[in-house]
mmCIF entry with sequence, helices, sheets and N, C-alpha, C, O atoms, coordinates in Angstrom:
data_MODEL
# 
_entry.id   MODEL 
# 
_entity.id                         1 
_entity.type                       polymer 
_entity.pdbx_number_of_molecules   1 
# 
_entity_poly.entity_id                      1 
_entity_poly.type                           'polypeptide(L)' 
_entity_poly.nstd_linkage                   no 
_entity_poly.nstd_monomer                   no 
_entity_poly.pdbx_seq_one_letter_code       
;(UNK)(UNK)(UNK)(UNK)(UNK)(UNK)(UNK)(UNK)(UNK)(UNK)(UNK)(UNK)(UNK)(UNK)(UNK)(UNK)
(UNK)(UNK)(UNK)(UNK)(UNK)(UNK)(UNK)(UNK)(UNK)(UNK)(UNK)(UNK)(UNK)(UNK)(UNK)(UNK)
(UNK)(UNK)(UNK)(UNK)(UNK)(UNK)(UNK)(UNK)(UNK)(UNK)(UNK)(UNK)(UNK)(UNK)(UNK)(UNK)
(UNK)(UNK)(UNK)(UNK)(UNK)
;
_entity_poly.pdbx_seq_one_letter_code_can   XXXXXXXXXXXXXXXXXXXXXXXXXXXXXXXXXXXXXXXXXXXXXXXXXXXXX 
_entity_poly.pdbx_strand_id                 A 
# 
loop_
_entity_poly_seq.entity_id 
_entity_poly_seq.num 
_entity_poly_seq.mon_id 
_entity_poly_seq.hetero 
1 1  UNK n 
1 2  UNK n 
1 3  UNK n 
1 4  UNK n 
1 5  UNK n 
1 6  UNK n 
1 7  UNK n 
1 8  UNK n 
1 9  UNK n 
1 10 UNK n 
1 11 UNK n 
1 12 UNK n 
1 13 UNK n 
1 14 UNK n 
1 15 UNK n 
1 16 UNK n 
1 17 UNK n 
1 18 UNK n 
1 19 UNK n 
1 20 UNK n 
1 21 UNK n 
1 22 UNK n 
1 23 UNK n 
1 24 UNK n 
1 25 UNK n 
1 26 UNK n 
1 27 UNK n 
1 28 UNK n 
1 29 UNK n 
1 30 UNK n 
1 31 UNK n 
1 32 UNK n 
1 33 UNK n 
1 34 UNK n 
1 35 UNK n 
1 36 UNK n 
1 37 UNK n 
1 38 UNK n 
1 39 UNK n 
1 40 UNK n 
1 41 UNK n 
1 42 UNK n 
1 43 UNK n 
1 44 UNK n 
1 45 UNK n 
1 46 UNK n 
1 47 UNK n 
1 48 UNK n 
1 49 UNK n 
1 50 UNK n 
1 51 UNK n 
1 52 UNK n 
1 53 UNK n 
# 
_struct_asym.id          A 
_struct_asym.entity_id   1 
# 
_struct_conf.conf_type_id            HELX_P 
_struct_conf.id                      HELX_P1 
_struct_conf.pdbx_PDB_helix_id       AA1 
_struct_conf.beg_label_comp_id       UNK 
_struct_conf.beg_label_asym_id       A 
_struct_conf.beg_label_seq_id        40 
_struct_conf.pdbx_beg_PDB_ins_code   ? 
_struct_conf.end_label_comp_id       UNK 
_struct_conf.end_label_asym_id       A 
_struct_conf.end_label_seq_id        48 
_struct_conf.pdbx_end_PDB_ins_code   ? 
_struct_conf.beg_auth_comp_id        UNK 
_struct_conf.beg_auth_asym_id        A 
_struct_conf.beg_auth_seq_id         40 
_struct_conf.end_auth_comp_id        UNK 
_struct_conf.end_auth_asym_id        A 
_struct_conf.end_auth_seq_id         48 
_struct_conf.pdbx_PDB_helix_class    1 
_struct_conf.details                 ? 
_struct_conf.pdbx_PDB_helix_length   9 
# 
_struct_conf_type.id          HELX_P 
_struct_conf_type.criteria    ? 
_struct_conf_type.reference   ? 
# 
_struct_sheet.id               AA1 
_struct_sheet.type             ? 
_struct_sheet.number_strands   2 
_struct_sheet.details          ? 
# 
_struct_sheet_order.sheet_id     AA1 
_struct_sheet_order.range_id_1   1 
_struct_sheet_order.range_id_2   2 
_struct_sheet_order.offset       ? 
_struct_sheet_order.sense        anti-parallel 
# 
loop_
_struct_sheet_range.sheet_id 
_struct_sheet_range.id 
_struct_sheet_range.beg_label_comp_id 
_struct_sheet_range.beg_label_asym_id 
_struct_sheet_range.beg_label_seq_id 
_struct_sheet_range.pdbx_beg_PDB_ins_code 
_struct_sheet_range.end_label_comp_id 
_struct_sheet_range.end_label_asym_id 
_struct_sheet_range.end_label_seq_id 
_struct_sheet_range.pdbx_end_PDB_ins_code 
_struct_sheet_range.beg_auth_comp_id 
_struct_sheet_range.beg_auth_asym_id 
_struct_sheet_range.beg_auth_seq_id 
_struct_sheet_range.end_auth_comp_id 
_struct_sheet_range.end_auth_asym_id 
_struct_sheet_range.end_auth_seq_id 
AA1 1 UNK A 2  ? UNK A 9  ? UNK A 2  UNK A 9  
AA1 2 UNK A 18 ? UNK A 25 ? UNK A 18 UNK A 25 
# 
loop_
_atom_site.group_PDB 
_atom_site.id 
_atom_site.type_symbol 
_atom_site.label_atom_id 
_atom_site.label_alt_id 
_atom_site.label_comp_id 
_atom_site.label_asym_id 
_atom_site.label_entity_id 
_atom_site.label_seq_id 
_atom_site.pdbx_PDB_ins_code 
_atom_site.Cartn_x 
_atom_site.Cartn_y 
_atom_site.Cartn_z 
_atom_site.occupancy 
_atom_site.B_iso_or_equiv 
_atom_site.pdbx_formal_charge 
_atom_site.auth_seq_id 
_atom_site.auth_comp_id 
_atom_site.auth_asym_id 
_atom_site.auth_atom_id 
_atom_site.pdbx_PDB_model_num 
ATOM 1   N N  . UNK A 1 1  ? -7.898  -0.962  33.998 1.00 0.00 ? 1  UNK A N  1 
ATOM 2   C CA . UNK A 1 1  ? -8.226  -0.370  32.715 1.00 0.00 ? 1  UNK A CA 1 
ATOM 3   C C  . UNK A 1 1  ? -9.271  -1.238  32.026 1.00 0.00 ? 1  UNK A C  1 
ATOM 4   O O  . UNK A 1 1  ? -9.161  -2.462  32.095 1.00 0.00 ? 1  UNK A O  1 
ATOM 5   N N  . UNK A 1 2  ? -10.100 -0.774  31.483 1.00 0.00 ? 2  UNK A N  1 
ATOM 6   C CA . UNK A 1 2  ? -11.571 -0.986  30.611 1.00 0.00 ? 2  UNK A CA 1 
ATOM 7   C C  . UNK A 1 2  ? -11.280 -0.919  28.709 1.00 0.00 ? 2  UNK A C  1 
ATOM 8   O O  . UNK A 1 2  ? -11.442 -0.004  27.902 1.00 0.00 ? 2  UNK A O  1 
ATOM 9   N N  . UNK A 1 3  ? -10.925 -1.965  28.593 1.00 0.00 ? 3  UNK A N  1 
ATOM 10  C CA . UNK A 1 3  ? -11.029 -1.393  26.978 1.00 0.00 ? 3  UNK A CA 1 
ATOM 11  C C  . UNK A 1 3  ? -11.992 -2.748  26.142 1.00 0.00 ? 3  UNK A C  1 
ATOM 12  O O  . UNK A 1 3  ? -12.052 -3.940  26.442 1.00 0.00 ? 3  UNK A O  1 
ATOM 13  N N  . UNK A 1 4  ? -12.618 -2.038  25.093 1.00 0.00 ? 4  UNK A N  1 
ATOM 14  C CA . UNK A 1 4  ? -13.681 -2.328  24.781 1.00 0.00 ? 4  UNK A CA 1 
ATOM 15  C C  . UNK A 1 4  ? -13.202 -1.962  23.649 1.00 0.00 ? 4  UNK A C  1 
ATOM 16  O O  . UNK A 1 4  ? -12.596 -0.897  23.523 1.00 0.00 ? 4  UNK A O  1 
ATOM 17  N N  . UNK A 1 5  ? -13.450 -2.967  22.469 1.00 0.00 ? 5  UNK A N  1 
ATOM 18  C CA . UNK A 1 5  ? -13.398 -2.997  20.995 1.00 0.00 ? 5  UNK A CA 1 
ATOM 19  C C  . UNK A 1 5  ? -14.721 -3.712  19.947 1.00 0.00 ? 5  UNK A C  1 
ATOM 20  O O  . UNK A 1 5  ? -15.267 -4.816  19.934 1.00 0.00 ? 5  UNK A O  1 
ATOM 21  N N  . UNK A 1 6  ? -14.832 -2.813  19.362 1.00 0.00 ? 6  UNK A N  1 
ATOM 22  C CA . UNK A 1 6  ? -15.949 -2.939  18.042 1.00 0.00 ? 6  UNK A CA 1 
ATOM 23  C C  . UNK A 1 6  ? -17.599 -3.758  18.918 1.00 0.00 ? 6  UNK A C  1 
ATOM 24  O O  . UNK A 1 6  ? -18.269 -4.524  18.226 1.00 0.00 ? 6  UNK A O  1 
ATOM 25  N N  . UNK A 1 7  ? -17.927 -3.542  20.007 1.00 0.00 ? 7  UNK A N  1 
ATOM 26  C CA . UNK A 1 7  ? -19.143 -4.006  20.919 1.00 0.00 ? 7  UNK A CA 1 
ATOM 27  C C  . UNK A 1 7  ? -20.229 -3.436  19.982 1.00 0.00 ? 7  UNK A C  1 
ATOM 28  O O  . UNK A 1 7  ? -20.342 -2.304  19.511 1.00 0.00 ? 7  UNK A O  1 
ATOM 29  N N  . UNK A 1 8  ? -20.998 -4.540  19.843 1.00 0.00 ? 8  UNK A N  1 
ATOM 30  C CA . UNK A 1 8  ? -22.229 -4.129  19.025 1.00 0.00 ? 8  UNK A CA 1 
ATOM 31  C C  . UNK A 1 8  ? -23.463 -5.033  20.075 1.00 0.00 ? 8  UNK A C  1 
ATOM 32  O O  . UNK A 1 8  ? -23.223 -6.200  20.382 1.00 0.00 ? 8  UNK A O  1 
ATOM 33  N N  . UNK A 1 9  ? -24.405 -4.528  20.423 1.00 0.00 ? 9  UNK A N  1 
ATOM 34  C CA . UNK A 1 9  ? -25.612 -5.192  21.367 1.00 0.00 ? 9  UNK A CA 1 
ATOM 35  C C  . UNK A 1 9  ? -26.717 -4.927  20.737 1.00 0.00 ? 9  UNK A C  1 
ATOM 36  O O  . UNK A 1 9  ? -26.872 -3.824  20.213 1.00 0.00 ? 9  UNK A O  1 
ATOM 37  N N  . UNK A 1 10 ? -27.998 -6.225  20.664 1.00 0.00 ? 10 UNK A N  1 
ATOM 38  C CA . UNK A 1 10 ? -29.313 -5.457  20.019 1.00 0.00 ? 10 UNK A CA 1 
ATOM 39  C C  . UNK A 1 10 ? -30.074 -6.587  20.847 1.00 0.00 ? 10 UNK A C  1 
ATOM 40  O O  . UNK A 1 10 ? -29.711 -7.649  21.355 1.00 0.00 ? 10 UNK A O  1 
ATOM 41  N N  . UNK A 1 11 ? -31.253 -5.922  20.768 1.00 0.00 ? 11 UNK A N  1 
ATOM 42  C CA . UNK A 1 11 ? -31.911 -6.674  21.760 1.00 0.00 ? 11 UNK A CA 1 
ATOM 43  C C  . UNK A 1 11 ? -33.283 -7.984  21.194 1.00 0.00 ? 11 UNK A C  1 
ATOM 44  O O  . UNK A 1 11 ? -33.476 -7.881  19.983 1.00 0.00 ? 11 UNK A O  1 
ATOM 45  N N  . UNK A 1 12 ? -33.660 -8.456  21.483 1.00 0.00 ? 12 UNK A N  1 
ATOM 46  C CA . UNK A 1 12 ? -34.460 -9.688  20.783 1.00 0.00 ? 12 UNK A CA 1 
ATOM 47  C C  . UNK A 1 12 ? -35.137 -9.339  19.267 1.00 0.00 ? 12 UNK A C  1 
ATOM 48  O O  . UNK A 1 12 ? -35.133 -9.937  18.191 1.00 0.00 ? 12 UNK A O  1 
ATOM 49  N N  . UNK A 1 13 ? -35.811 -7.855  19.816 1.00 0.00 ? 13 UNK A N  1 
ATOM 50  C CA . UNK A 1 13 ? -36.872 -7.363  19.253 1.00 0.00 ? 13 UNK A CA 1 
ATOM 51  C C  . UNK A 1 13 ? -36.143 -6.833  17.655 1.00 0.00 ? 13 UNK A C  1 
ATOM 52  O O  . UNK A 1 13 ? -36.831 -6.528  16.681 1.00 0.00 ? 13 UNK A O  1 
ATOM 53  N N  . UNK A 1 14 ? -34.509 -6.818  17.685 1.00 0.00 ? 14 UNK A N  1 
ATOM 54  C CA . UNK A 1 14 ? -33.809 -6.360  16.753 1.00 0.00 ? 14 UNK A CA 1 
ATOM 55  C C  . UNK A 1 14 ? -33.426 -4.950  16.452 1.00 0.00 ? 14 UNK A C  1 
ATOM 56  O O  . UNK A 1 14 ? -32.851 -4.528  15.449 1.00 0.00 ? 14 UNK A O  1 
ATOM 57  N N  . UNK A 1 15 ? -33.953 -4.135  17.761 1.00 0.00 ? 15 UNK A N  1 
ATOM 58  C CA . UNK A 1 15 ? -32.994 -2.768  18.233 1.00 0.00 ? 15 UNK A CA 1 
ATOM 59  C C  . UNK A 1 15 ? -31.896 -2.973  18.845 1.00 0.00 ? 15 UNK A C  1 
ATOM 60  O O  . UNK A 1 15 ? -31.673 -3.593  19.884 1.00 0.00 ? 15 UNK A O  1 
ATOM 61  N N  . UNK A 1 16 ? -31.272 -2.465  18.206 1.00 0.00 ? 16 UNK A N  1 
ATOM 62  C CA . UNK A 1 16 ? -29.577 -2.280  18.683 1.00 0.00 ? 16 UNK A CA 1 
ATOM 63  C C  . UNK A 1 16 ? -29.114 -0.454  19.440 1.00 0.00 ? 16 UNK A C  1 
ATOM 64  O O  . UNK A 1 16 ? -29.029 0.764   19.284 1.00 0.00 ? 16 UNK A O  1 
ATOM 65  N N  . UNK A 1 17 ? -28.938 -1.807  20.411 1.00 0.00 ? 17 UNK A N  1 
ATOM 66  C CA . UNK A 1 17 ? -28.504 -0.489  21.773 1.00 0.00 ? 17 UNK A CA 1 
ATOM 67  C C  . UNK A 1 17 ? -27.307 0.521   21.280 1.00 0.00 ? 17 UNK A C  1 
ATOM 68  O O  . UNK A 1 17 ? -27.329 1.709   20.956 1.00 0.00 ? 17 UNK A O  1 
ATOM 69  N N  . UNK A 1 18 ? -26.304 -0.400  21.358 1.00 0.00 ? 18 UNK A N  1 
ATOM 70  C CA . UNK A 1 18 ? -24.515 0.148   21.166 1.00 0.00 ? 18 UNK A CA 1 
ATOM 71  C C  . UNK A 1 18 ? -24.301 -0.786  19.808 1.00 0.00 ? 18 UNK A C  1 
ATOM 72  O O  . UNK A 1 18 ? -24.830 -1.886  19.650 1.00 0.00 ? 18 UNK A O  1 
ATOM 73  N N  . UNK A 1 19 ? -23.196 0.042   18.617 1.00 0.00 ? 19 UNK A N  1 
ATOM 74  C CA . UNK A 1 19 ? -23.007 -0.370  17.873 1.00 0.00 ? 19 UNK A CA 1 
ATOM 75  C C  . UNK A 1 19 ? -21.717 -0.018  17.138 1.00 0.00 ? 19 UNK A C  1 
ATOM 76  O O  . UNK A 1 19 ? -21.622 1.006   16.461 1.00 0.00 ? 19 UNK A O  1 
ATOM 77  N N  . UNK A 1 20 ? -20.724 -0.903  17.294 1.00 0.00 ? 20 UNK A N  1 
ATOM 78  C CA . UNK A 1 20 ? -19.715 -0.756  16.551 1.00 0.00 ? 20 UNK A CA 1 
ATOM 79  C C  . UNK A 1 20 ? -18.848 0.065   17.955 1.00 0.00 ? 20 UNK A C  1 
ATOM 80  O O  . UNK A 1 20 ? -17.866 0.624   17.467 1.00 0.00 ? 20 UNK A O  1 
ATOM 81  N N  . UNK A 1 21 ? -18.895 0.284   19.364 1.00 0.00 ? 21 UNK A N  1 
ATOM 82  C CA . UNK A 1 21 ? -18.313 0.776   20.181 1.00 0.00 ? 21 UNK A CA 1 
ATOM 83  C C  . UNK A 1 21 ? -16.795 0.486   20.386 1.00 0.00 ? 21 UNK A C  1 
ATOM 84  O O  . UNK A 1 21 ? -16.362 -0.666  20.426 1.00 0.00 ? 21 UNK A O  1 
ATOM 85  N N  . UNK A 1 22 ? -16.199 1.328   20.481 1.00 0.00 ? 22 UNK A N  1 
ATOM 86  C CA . UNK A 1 22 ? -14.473 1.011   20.770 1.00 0.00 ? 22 UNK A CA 1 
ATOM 87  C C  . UNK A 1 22 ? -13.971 2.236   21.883 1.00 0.00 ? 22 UNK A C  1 
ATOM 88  O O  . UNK A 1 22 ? -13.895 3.416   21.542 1.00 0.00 ? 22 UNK A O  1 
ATOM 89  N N  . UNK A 1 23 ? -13.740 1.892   22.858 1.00 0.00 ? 23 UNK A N  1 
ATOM 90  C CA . UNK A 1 23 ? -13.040 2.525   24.118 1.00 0.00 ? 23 UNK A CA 1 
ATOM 91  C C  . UNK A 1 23 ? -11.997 1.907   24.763 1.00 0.00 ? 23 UNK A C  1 
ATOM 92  O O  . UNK A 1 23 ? -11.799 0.692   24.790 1.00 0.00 ? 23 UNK A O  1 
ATOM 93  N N  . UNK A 1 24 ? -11.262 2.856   25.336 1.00 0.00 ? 24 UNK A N  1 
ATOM 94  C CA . UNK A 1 24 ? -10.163 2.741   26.209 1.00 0.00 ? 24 UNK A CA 1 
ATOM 95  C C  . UNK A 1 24 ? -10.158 3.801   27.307 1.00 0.00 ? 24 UNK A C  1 
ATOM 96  O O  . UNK A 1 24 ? -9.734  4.949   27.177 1.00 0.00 ? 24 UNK A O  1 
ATOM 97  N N  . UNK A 1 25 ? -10.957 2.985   28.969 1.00 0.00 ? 25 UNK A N  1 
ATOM 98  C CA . UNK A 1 25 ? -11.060 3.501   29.752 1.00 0.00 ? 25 UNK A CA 1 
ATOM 99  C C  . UNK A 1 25 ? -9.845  3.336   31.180 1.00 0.00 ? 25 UNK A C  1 
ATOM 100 O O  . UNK A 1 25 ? -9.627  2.196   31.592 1.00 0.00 ? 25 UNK A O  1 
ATOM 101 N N  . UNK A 1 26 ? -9.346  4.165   31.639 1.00 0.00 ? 26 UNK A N  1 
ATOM 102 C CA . UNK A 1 26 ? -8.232  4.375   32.299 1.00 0.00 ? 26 UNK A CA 1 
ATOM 103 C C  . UNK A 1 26 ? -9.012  4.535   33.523 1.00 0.00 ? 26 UNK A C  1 
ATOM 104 O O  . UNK A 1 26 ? -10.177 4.911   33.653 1.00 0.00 ? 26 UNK A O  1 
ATOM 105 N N  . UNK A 1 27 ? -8.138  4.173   34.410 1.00 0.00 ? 27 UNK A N  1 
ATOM 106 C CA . UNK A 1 27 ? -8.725  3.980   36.101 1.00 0.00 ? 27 UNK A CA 1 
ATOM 107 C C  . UNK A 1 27 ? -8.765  5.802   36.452 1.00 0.00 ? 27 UNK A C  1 
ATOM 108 O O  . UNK A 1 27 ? -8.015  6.697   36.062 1.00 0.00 ? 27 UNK A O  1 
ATOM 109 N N  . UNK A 1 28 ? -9.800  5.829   37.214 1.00 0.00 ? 28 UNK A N  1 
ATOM 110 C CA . UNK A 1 28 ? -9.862  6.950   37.946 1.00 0.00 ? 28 UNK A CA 1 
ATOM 111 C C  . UNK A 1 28 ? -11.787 7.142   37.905 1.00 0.00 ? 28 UNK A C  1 
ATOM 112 O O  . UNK A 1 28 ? -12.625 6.241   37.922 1.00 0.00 ? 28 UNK A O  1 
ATOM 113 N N  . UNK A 1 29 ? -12.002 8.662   37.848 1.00 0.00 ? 29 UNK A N  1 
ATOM 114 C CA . UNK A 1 29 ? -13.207 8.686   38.095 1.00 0.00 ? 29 UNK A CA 1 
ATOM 115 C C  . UNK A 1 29 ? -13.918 9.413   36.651 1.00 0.00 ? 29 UNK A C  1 
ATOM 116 O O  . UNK A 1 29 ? -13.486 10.495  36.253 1.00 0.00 ? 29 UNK A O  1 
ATOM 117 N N  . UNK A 1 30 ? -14.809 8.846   36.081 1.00 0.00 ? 30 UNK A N  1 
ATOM 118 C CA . UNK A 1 30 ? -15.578 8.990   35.206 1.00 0.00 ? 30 UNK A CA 1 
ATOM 119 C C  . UNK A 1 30 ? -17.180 9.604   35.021 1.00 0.00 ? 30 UNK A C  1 
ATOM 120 O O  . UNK A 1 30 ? -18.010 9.466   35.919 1.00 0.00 ? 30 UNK A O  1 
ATOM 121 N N  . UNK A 1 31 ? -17.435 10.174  33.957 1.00 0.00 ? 31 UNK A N  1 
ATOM 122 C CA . UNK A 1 31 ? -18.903 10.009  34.007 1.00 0.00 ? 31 UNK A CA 1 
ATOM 123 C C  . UNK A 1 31 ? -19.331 9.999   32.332 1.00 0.00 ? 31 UNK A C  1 
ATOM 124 O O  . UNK A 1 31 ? -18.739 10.543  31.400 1.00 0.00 ? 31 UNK A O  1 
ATOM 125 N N  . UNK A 1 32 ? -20.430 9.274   32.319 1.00 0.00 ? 32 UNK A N  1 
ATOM 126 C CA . UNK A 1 32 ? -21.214 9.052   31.213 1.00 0.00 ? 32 UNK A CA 1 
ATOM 127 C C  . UNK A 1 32 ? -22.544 9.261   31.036 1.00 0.00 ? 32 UNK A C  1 
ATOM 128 O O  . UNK A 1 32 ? -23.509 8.651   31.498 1.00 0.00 ? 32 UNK A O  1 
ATOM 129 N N  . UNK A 1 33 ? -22.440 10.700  29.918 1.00 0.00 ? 33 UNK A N  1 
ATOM 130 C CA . UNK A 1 33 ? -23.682 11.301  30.018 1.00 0.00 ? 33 UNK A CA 1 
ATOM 131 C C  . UNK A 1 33 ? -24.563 10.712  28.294 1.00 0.00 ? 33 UNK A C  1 
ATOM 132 O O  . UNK A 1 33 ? -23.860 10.103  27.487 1.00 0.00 ? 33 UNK A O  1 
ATOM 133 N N  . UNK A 1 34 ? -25.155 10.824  28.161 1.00 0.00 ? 34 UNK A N  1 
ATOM 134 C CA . UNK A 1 34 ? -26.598 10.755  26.830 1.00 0.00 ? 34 UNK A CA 1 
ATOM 135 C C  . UNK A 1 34 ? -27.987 10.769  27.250 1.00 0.00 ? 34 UNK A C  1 
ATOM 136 O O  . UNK A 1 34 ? -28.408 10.779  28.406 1.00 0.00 ? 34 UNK A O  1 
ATOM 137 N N  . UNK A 1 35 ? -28.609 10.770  26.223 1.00 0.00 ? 35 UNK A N  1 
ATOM 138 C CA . UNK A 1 35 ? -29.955 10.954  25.990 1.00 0.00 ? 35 UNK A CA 1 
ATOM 139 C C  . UNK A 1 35 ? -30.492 9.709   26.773 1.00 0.00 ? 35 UNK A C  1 
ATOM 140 O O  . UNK A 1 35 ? -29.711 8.827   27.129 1.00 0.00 ? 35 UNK A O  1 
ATOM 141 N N  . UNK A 1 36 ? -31.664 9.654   27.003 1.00 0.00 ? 36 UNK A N  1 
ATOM 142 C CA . UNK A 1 36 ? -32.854 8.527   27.360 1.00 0.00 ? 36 UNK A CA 1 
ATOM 143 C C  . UNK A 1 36 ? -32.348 7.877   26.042 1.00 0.00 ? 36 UNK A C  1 
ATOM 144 O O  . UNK A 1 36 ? -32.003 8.429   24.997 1.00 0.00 ? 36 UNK A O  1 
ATOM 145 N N  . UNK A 1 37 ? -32.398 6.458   26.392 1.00 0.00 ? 37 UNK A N  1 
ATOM 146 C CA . UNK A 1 37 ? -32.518 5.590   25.251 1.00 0.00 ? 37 UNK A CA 1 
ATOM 147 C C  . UNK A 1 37 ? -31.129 5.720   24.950 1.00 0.00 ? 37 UNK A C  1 
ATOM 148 O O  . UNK A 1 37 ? -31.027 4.898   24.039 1.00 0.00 ? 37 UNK A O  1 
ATOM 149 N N  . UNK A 1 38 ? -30.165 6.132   25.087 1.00 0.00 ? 38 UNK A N  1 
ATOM 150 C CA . UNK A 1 38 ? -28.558 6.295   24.262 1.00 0.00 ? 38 UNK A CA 1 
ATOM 151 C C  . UNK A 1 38 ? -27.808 4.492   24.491 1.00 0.00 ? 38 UNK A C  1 
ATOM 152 O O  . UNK A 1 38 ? -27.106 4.069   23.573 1.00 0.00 ? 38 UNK A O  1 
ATOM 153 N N  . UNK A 1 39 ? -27.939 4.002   25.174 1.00 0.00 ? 39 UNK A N  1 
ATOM 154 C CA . UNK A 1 39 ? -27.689 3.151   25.736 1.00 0.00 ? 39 UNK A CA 1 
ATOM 155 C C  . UNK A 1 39 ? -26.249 2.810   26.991 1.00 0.00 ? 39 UNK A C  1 
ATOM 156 O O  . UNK A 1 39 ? -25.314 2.014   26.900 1.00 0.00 ? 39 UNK A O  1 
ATOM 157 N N  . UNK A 1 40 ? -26.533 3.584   27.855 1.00 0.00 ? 40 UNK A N  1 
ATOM 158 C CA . UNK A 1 40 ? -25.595 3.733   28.637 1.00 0.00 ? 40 UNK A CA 1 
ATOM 159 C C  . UNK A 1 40 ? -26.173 2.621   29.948 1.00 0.00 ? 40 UNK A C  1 
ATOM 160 O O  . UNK A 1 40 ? -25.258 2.081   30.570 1.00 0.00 ? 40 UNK A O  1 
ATOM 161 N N  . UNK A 1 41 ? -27.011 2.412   30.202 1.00 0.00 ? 41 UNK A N  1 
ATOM 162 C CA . UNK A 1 41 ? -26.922 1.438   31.246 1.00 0.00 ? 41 UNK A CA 1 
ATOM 163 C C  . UNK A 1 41 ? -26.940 0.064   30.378 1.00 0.00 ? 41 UNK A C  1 
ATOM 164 O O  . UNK A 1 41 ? -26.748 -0.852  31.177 1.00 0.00 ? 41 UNK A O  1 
ATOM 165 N N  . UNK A 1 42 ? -27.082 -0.407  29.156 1.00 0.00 ? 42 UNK A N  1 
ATOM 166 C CA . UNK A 1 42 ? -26.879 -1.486  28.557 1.00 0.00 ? 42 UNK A CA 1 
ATOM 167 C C  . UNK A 1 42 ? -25.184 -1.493  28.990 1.00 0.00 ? 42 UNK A C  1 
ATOM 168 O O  . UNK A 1 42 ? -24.649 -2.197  29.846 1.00 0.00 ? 42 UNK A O  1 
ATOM 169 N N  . UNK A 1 43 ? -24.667 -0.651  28.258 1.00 0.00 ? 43 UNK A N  1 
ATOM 170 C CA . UNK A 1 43 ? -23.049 -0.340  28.378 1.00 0.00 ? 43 UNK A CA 1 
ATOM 171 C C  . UNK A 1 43 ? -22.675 -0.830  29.942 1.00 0.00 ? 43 UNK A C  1 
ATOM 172 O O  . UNK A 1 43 ? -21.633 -1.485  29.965 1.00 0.00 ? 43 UNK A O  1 
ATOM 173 N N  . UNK A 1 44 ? -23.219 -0.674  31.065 1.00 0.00 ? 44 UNK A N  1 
ATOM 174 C CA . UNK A 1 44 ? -22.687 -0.805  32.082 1.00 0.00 ? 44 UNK A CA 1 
ATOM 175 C C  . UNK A 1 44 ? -23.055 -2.155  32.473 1.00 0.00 ? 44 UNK A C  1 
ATOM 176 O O  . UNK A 1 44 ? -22.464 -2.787  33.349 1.00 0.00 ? 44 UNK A O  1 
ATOM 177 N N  . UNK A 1 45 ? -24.136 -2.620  31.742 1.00 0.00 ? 45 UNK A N  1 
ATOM 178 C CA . UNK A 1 45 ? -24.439 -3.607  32.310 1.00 0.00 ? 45 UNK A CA 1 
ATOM 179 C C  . UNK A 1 45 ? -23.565 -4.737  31.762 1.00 0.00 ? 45 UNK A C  1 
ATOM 180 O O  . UNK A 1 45 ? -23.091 -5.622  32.474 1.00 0.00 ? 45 UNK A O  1 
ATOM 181 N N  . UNK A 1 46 ? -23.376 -4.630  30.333 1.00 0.00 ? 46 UNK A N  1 
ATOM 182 C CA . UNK A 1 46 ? -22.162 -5.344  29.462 1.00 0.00 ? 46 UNK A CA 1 
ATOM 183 C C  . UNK A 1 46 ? -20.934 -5.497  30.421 1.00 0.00 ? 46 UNK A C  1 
ATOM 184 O O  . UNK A 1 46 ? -20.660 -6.552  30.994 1.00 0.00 ? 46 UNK A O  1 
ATOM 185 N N  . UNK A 1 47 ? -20.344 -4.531  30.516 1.00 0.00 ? 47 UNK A N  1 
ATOM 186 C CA . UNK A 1 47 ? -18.835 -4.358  31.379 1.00 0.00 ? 47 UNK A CA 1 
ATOM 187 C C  . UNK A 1 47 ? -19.151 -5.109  32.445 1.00 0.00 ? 47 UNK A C  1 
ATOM 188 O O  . UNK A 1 47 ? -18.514 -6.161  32.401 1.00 0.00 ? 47 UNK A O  1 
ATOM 189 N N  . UNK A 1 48 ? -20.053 -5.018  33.651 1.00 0.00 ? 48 UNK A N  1 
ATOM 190 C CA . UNK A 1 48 ? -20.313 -5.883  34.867 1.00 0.00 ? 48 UNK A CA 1 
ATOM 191 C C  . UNK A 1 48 ? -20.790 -7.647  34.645 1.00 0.00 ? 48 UNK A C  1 
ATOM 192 O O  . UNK A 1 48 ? -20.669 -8.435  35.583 1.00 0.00 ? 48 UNK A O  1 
ATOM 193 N N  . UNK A 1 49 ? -21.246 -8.014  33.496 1.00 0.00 ? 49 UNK A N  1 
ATOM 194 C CA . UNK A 1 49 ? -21.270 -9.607  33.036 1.00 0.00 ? 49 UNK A CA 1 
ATOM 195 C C  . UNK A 1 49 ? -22.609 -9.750  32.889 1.00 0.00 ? 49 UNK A C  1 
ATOM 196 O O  . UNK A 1 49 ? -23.136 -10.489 32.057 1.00 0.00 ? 49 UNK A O  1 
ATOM 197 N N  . UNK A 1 50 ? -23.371 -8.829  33.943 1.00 0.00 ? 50 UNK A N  1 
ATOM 198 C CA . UNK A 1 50 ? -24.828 -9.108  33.684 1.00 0.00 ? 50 UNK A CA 1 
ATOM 199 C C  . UNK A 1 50 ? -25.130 -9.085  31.941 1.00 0.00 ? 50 UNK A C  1 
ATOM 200 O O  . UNK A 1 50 ? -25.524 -10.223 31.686 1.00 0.00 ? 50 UNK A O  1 
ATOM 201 N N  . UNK A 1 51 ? -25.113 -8.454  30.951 1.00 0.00 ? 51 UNK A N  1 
ATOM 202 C CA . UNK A 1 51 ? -25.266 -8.879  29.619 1.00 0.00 ? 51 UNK A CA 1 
ATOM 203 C C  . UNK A 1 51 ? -24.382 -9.216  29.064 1.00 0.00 ? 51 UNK A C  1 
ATOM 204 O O  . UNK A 1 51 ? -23.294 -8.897  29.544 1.00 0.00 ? 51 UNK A O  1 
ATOM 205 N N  . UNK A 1 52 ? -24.408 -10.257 27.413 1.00 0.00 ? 52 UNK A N  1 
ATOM 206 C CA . UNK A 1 52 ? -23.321 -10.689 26.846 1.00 0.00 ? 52 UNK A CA 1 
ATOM 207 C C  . UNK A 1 52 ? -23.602 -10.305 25.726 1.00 0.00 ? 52 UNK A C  1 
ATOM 208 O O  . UNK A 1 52 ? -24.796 -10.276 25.428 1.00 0.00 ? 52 UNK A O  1 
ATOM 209 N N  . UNK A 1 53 ? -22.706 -9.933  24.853 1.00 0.00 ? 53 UNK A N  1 
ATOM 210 C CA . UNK A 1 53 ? -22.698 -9.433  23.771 1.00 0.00 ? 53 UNK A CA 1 
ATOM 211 C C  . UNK A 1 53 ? -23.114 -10.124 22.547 1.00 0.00 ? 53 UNK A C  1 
ATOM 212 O O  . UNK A 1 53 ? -23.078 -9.538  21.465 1.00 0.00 ? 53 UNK A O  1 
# 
């Protein structure tokens, strides 16, 4: 299980990707859809260690 509370990310330049995020993800199979720019591969990249919050 994946749970994620109040994650806020912005990047040097002072755009903020994800903000204020709170989830509770349960094992099985998922998908995560948005816009260009929504910030969903920031999000994945957070969860895997490659970025820190």
């Amino acid at each position: 299980m994946i749970t994620i509370n109040h994650l806020t990310y912005s990047y040097r330049y002072g755009f903020t990707a994800i903000s204020d995020a709170t989830a509770s993800i349960a094992p099985g199979i998922h998908l995560l859809l948005g816009e260009n720019g929504a910030g969903k591969t920031t999000l994945l990249r957070l969860i895997a260690g490659l970025l820190f919050p």
